[in-house]
C-alpha positions as CSV (number, residue, x, y, z in Angstrom):
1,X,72.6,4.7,-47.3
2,X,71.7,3.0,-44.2
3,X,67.8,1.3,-43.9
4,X,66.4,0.2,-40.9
5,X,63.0,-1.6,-40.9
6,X,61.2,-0.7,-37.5
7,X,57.6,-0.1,-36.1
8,X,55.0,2.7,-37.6
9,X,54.5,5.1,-35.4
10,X,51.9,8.4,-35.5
11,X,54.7,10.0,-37.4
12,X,55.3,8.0,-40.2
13,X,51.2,8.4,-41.3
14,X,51.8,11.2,-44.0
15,X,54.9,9.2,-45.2
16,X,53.0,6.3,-45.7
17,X,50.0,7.6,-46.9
18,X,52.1,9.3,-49.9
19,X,53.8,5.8,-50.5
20,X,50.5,4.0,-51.0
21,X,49.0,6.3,-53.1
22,X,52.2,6.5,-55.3
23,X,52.1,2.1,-55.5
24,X,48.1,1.4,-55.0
25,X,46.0,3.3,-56.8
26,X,42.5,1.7,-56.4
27,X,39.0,2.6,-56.8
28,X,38.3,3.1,-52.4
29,X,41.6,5.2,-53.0
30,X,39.8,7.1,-55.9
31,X,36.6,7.3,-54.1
32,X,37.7,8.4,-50.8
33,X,40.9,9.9,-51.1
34,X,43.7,9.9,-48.9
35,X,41.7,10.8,-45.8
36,X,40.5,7.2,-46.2
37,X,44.1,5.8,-46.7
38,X,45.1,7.7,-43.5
39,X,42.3,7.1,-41.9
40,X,42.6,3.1,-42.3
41,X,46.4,3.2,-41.6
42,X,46.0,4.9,-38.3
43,X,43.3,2.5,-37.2
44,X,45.6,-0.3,-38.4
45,X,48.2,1.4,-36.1
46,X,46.6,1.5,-33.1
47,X,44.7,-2.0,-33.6
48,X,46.4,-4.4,-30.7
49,X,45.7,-7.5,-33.3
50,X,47.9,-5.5,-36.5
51,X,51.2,-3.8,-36.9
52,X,52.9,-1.8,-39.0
53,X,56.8,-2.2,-40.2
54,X,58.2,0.8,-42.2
55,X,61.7,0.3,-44.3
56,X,63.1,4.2,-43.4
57,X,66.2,5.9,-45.0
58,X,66.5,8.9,-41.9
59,X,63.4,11.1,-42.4
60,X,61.5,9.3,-45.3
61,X,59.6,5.4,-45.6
62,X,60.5,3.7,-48.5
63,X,58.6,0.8,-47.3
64,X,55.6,-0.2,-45.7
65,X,54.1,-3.9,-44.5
66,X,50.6,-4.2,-42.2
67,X,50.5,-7.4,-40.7
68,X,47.5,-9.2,-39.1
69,X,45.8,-12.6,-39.2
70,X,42.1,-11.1,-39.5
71,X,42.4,-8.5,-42.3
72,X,38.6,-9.3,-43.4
73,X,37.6,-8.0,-39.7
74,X,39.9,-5.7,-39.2
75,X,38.7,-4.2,-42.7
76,X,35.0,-4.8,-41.7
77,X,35.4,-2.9,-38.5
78,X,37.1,0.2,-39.4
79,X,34.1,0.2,-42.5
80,X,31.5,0.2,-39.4
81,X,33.6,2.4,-37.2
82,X,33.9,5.2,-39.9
83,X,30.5,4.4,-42.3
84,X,29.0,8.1,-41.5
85,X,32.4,9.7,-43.1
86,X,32.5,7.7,-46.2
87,X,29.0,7.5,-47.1
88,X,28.4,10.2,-49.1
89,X,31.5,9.4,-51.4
90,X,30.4,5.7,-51.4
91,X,27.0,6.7,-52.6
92,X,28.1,8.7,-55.6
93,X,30.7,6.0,-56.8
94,X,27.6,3.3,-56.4
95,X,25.6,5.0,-58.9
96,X,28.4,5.5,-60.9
97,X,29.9,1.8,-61.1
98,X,27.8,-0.4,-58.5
99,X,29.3,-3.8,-59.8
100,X,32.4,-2.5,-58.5
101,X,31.1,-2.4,-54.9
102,X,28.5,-5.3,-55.2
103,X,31.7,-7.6,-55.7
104,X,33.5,-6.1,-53.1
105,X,30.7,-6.2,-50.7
106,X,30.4,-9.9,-50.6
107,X,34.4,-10.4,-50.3
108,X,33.9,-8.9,-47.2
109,X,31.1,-11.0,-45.6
């Protein structure tokens, strides 16, 4: 078996979607579903200040690393960027656990 780390490309999205959801299950994961997941890895891929290594055995990822100096802003951006798509899911979990977001909330800013 031969593994070759290289850069993410459009491609490898599903791939690493499916990998994340199968390692970091989390509440925004729960919440959002892996629209979100795909949603922030392909905005994380086409960010010029992030990249995006995969560890590939031919036509599946086994490993994934995004890489940036400014993952607060990056994070903060895509929120902003995408805040009409998620709302409505956000809302719902608020009401259903809002300590959950009121600590997250201030990580961020």
């Amino acid at each position: 078996m031969t593994f070759m780390i290289r850069n993410a490309t459009i491609s490898d999205l599903p791939k690493i979607v499916l990998l994340h959801k199968k390692n970091f299950a989390g509440p925004f994961q729960l919440v959002f579903g892996s629209e979100y997941v795909y949603e922030f890895y392909s905005y994380l891929l086409h960010s010029n200040r992030c990249f995006i290594l995969v560890d590939s055995d031919s036509d599946s990822v086994i490993g994934v690393s995004a890489v940036t100096t400014q993952p607060g802003k990056l994070f903060r951006e895509f929120c902003l960027l995408n805040f009409s798509k998620f709302l409505i899911p956000a809302i719902k979990y608020i009401l259903i656990k809002p300590s959950f977001f009121i600590i997250r909330y201030s990580e961020l800013f």
